[in-house]
C-alpha positions in Angstrom: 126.8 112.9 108.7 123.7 114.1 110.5 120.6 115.1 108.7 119.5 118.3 109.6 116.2 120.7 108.8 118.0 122.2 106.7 118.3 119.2 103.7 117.6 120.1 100.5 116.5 118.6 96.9 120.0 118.8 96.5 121.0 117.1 99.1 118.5 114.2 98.7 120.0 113.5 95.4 123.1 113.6 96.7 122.6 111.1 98.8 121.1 109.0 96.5 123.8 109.7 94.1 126.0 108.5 96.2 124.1 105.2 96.7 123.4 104.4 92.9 127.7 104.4 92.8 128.3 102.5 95.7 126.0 99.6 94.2 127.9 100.1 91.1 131.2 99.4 93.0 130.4 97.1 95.3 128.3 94.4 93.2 129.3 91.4 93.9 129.0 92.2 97.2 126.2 91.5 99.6 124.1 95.0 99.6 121.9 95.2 102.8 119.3 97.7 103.3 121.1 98.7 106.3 124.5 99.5 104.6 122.7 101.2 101.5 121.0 103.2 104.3 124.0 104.2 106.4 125.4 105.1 102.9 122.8 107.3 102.4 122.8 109.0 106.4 119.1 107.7 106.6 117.2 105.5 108.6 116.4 102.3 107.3 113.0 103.0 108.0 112.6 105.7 105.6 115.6 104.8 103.1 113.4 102.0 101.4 110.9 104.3 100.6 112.3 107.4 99.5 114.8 105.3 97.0 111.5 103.6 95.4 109.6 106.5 95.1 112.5 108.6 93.6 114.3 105.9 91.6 110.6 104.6 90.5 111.5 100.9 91.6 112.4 98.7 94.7 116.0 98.9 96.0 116.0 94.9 95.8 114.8 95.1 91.8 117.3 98.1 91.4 120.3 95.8 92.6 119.4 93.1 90.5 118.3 94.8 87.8 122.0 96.5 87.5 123.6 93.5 88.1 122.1 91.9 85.2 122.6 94.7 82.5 126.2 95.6 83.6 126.3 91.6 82.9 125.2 91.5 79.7 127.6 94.4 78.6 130.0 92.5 79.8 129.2 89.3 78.1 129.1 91.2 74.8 132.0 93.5 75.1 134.6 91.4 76.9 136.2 87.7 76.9 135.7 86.7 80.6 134.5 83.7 81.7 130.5 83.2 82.5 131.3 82.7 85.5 133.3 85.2 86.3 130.8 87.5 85.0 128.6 85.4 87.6 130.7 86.1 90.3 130.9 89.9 89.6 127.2 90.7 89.2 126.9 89.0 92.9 125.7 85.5 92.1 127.5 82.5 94.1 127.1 80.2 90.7 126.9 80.2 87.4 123.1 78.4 87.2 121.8 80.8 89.4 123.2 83.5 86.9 121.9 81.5 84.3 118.2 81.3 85.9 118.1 85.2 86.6 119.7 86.3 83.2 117.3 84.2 81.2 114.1 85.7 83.5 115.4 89.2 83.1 116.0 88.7 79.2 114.6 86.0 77.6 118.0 84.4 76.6 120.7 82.5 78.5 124.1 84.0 78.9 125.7 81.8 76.3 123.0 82.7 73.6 123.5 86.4 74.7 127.7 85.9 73.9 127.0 84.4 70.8 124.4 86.4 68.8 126.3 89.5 69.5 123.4 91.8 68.2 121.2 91.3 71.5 120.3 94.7 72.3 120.1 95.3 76.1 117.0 96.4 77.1 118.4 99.2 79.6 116.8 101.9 81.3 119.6 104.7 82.5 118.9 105.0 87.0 117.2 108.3 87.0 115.0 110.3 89.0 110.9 110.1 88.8 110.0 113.0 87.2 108.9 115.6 90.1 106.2 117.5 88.3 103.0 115.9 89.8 101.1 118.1 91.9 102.6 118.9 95.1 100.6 117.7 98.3 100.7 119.6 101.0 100.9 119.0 105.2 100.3 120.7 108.4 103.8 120.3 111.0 102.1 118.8 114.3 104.1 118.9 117.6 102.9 115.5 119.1 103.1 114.6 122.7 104.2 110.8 123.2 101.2 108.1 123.6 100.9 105.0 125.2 99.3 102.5 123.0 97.8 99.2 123.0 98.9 97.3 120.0 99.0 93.8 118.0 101.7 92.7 115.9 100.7 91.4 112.1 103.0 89.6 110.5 101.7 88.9 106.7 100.1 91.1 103.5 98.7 94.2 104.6 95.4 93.5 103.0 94.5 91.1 105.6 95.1 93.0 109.1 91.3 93.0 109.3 91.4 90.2 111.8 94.1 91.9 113.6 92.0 95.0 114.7 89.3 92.6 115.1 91.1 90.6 117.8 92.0 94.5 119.4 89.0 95.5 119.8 87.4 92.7 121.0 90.3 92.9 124.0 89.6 96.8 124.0 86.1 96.8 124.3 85.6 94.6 127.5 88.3 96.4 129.4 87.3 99.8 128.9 89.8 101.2 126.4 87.5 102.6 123.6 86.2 106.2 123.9 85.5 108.8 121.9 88.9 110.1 122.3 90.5 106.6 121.7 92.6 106.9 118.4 93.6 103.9 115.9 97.1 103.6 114.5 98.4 101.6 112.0 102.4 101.2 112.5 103.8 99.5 108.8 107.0 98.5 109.5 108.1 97.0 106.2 107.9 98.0 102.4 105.9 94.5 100.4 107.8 95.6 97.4 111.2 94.6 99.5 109.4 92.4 102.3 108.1 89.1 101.2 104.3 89.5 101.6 104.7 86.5 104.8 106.9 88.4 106.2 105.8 92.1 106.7 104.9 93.6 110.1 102.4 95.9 110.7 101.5 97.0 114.7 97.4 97.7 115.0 97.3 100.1 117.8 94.8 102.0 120.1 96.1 104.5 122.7 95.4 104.5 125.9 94.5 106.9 128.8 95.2 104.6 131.6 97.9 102.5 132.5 97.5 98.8 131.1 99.5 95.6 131.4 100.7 93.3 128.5 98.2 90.3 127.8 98.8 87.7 125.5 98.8 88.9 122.2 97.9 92.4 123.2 101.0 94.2 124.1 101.8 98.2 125.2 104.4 100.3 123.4 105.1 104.2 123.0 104.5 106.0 119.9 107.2 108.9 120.3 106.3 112.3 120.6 107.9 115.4 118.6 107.7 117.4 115.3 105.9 115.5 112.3 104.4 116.4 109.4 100.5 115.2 108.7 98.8 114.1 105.3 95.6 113.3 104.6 94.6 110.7 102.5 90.9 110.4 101.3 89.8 107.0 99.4 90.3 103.7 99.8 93.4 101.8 101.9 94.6 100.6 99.2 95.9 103.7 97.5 97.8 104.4 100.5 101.0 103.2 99.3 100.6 105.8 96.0 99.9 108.5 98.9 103.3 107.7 99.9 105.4 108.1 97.0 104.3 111.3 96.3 105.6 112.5 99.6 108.5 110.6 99.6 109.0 111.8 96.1 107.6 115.3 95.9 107.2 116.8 98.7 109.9 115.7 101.3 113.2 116.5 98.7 111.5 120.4 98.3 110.4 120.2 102.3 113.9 121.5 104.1 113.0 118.6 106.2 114.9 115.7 107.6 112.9 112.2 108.9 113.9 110.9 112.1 114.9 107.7 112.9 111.0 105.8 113.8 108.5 104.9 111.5 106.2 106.5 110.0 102.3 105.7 111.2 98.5 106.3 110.1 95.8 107.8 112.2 92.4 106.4 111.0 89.7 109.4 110.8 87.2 106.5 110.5 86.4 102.7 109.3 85.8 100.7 106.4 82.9 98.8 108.4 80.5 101.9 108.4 82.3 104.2 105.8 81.9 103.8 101.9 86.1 103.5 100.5 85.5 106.6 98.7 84.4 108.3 101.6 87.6 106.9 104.1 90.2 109.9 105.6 93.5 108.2 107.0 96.2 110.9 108.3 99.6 109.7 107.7 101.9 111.0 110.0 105.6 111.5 109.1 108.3 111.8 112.0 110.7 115.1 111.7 113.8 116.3 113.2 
């Protein structure tokens, strides 16, 4: 199935719907991002965050978290083996089960069997409640652009010396203007990435050609429909700008996301700019 324009609330939960059972069925197994994706007829890039913002928690703590219940409901309402529960709920032994049951609960397995009266602490997979207020874009055909860019690889928070390291390349060769724009290109969700291990590309476009140096290296940000957001405060409320369009507007949009990431335009900087006083355009790619 191909997203089209045309997607609907409806068909957003839907989708979703159709995820939340295929974890249920397929536990034990090992559940990627990319097969929960392709479940779900979305790119990976945008799958992770439209499940947290609608489900209200990572996909990652959403697996395990269901692993764990179903297996204490099992534990209390049927004679199998711990470690067949183990094996079920998609753990390769029964101390691992034993370590992430007690963390979850409090309790081991065993203790859980035997008291009988544990009462699982459950909360039934549903949708955020949708009523906040709706934030609203403007749909910007973008032509393609040519960027300069560094890869980051760690915890957002400390790209600082990232886009120091650009500019000081930019500067000296002649790339910053006043019509040079700054991107920010997150790649990964820290609530699924480990913090070590997300990417984030700080980028400056270009209006001439430029080879690859060292660190610095030259990409295309793809051109097309997309729908712009501002965001006014500090960076760090970004990733609450996010939810709510993952979460309220994109389900009521019509729209469909294609296959890139999504990327931020910054307006202007935290070295001159007070964090209340930030603007940050965060640009969503459409079909």
């Amino acid at each position: 199935m191909t997203p089209n324009r045309a997607t609907t609330l409806h068909d957003y939960h839907e989708r979703l719907n159709r995820v939340l059972l295929y974890i249920d069925q397929h536990r034990s197994e090992k559940l990627t991002l990319e097969t929960l994706a392709a479940v779900a007829c979305l790119s990976p890039f945008h799958f992770h965050r439209l499940f947290r913002a609608m489900l209200g928690e990572p996909l990652g703590q959403y697996v395990q978290r269901v692993r764990l219940e179903t297996a204490a409901f099992q534990l209390q309402s049927s004679p199998r083996e711990v470690i067949e529960i183990a094996l079920d709920a998609g753990y390769e032994s029964a101390a691992a089960f034993s370590r992430a049951f007690e963390q979850r609960f409090g309790v081991s397995p065993t203790d859980c069997r035997a008291a009988h009266r544990f009462e699982l602490r459950v909360r039934a997979a549903q949708f955020v409640n949708t009523s906040s207020v709706m934030i609203t874009p403007r749909i910007v055909t973008r032509p393609e652009t040519r960027v300069a860019y560094i890869r980051h690889t760690g915890p957002y928070a400390s790209v600082g010396s990232t886009w120091e390291k650009l500019c000081a390349f930019a500067g000296p060769c002649g790339l910053l203007g006043p019509q040079s724009q700054f991107l920010g290109i997150s790649l990964d969700d820290p609530r699924i990435t480990a913090e070590d291990k997300t990417r984030y590309d700080a980028c400056v476009t270009l209006s001439r050609d430029l080879a690859p140096s060292g660190e610095v290296g030259v990409q295309t940000v793809p051109g097309g429909r997309y729908a712009v957001f501002l965001h006014a405060g500090p960076y760090d409320g970004l990733s609450a700008t996010y939810d709510a369009i993952f979460r309220d507007w994109l389900p009521a949009s019509g729209e469909s996301l294609r296959d890139q990431p999504a990327f931020e335009v910054y307006l202007n900087t935290c070295d001159h700019t007070p964090p209340a006083d930030l603007r940050t355009e965060i640009w969503v790619p459409l079909q």
